[in-house]
C-alpha positions in Angstrom: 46.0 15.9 -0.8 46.5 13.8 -3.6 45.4 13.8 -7.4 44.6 11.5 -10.5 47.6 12.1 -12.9 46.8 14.6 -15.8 43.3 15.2 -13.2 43.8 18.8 -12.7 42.8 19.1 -9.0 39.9 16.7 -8.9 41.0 15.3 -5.6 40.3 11.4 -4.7 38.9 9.4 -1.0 42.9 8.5 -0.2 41.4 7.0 3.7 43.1 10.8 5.1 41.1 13.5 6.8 39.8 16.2 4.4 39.3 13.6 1.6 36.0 13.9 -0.5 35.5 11.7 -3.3 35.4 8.0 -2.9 38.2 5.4 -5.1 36.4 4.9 -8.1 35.6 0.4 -8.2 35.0 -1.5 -11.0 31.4 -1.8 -10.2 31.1 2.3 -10.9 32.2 0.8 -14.8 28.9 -1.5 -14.4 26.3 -0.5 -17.4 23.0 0.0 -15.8 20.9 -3.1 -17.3 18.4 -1.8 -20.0 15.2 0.4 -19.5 12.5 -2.3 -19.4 10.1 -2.1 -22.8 6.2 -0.8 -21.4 4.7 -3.2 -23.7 6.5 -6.0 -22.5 3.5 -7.7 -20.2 2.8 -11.3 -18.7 1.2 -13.8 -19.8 -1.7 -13.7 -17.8 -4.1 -16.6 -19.4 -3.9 -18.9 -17.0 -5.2 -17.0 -14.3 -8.6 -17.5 -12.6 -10.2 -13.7 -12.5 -12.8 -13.3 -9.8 -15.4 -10.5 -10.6 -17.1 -9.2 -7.3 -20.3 -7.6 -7.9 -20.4 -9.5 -11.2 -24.5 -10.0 -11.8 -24.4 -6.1 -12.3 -24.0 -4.7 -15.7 -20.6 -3.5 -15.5 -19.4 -6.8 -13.3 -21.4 -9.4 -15.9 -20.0 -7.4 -18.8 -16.4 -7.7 -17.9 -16.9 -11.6 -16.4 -18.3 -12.0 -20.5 -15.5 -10.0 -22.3 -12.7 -11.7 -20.5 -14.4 -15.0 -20.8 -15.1 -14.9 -24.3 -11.2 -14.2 -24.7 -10.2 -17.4 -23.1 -9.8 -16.2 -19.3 -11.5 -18.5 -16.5 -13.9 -16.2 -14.6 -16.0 -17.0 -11.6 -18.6 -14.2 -10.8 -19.3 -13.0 -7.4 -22.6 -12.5 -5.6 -23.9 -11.8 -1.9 -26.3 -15.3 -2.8 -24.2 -18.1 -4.5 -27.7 -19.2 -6.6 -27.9 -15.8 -8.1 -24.0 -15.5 -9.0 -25.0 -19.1 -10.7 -28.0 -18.0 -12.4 -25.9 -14.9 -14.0 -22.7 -17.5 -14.6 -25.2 -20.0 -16.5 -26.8 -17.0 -18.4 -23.5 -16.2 -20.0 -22.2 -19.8 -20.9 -18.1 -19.8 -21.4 -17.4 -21.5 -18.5 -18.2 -18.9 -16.5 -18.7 -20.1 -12.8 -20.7 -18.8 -9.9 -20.4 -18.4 -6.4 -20.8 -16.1 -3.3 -18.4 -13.3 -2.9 -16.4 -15.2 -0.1 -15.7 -18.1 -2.4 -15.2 -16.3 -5.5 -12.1 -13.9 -3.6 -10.7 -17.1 -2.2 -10.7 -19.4 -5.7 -9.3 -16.5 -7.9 -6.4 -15.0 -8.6 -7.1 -11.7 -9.5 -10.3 -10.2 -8.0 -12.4 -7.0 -9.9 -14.2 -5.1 -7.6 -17.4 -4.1 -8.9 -20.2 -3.3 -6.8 -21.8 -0.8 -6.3 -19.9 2.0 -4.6 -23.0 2.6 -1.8 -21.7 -1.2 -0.6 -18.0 -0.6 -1.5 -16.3 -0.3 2.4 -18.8 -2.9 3.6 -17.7 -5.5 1.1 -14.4 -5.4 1.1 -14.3 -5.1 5.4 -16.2 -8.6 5.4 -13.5 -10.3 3.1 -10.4 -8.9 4.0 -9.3 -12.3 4.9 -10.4 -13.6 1.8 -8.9 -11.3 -0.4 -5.2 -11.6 1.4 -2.7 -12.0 -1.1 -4.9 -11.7 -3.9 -4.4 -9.1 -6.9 -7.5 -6.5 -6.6 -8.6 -4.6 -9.4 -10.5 -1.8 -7.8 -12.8 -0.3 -10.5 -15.9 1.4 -8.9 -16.7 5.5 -9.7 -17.5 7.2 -6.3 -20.3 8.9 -7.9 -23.8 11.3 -7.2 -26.7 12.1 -9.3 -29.3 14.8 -9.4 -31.3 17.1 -11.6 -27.9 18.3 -13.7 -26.3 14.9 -13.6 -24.0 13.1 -12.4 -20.6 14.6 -10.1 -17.9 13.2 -8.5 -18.3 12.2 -4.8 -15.6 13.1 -2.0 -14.3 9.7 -0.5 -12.4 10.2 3.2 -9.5 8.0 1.9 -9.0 10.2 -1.7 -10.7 7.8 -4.3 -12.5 4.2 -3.9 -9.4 2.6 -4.6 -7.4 4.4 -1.9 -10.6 2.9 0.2 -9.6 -0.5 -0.9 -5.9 -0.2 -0.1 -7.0 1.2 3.2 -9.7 -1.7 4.0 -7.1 -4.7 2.6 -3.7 -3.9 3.7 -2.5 -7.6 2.9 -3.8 -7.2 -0.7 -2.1 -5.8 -3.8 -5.0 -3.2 -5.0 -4.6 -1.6 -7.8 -7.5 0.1 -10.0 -8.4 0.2 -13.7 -11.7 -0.6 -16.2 -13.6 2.6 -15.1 -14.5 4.1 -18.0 -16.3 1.2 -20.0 -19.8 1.1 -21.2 -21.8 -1.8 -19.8 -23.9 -1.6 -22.5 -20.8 -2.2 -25.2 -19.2 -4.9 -23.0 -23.0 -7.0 -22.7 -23.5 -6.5 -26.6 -22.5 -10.1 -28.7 -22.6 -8.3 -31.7 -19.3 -6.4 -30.7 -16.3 -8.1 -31.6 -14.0 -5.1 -30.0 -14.2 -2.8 -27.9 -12.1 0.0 -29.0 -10.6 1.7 -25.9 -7.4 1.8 -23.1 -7.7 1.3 -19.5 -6.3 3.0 -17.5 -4.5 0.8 -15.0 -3.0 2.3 -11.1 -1.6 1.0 -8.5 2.1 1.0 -6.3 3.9 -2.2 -8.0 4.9 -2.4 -11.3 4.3 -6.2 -11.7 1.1 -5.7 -10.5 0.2 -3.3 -13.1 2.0 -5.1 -15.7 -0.7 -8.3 -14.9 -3.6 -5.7 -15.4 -2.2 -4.1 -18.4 -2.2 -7.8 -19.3 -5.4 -8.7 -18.7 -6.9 -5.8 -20.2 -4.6 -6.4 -23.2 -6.7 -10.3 -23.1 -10.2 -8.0 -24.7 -9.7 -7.8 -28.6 -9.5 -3.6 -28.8 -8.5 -2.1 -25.6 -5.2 -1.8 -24.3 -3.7 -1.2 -20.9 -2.3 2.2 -20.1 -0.2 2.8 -16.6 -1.7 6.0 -15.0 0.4 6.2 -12.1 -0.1 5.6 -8.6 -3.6 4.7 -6.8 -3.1 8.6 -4.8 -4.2 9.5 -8.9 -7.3 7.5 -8.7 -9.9 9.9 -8.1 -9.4 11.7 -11.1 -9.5 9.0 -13.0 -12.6 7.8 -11.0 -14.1 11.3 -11.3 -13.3 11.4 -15.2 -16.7 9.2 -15.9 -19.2 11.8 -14.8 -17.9 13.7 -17.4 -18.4 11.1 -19.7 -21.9 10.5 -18.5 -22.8 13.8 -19.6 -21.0 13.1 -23.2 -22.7 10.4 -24.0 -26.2 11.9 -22.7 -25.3 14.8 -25.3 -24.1 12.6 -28.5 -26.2 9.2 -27.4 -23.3 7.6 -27.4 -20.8 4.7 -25.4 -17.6 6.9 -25.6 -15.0 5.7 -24.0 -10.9 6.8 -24.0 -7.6 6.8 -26.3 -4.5 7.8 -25.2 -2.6 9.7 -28.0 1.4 8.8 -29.4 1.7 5.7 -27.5 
């Protein structure tokens, strides 16, 4: 067996029997191209966003926050008039329509009904929502006499659900832990959180980082992959019973980012 001069007895693939190591080819000199920066996001303004379940609090206070910065938003409704009543109340351009309509004319779609009509939704506009970007952000979640708790889904989360229900969509999940309450309010210029955002493709995260990144005060945060969605799901019981305790609208900062 062969060896590289001044090698020692690293031995080289020479095409014999009993050779280990492959010839080394100029492409093994190839520099790697450079680690992509995680702040480095789309532009995402142009994009129509679709809100689903968007005459309920958290629905109609995203459709306004991402309306008032710029974004085209069409809310979603079971009955078309009532999306338009909600779209009228809120002014920006916002548009209304029934669900069907709203998956097929946007972009990016937000899921956010109520979790009770989750699976049912999303089964009757499956073919609607092919090919679109879904943001998935509904809490699985119970109440009773001590509060609220984190319900078991089948699937692992709601979002896992979604994937599972729309397997030519590109789900992802994100805007779970923000108050209604802060996101309805005028008076509030920011709202001074991060999102976590999940899902399987990077791009696809990347637009929802994006988009989060379109509210003056909250940023974006990958979280991993949607199989980590139910604890990020779960997490707003807990915050329930934090702001119960300190009548508050807390919501989440990631540290040394």
């Amino acid at each position: 067996m062969r060896t590289t001069r001044g090698s020692g007895s690293l031995p080289f693939d020479c095409g014999l029997p009993g050779s280990t190591l492959a010839p080394m080819t100029s492409s093994d000199n190839t520099q790697k191209p450079p680690v992509k920066d995680p702040w480095e996001l789309p532009d995402v303004s142009g994009l129509v966003v679709g809100v689903l379940g968007g005459t309920g609090d958290q629905g109609r206070g995203l459709a306004y926050r991402l309306a008032r910065a710029g974004q085209k938003v069409i809310i979603g409704s079971r009955a078309a008039d009532r999306a338009q009543t909600a779209a009228d109340e809120l002014g920006l351009g916002v548009e209304g329509a029934d669900n069907a309509e709203c998956a097929r004319r946007s972009d990016i779609v937000i899921i956010a009904v109520p979790w009770e009509g989750h699976a049912k939704t999303l089964e009757a506009l499956r073919e609607d929502l092919a090919g679109k970007l879904v943001v998935d952000c509904v809490n699985p979640l119970g109440f009773d006499k001590q509060g609220a708790y984190a319900l078991q889904v089948e699937e692992g989360s709601a979002a896992q659900q979604a994937a599972a229900l729309l397997p030519d969509s590109r789900v992802t999940a994100a805007f779970h832990h923000l108050s209604a309450v802060l996101l309805q309010d005028e008076s509030i210029d920011e709202i001074d959180t991060d999102v976590m955002v999940l899902g399987e493709v990077r791009a696809d995260t990347d637009i929802v980082q994006a988009l989060a990144a379109r509210i003056p005060g909250m940023r974006g945060v990958f979280a991993g992959r949607l199989r980590n969605a139910h604890q990020v799901e779960s997490l707003v019981a807990n915050l329930i019973s934090t702001n119960r305790r300190y009548k508050a609208h807390a919501g989440l900062r990631v540290t040394d980012l």
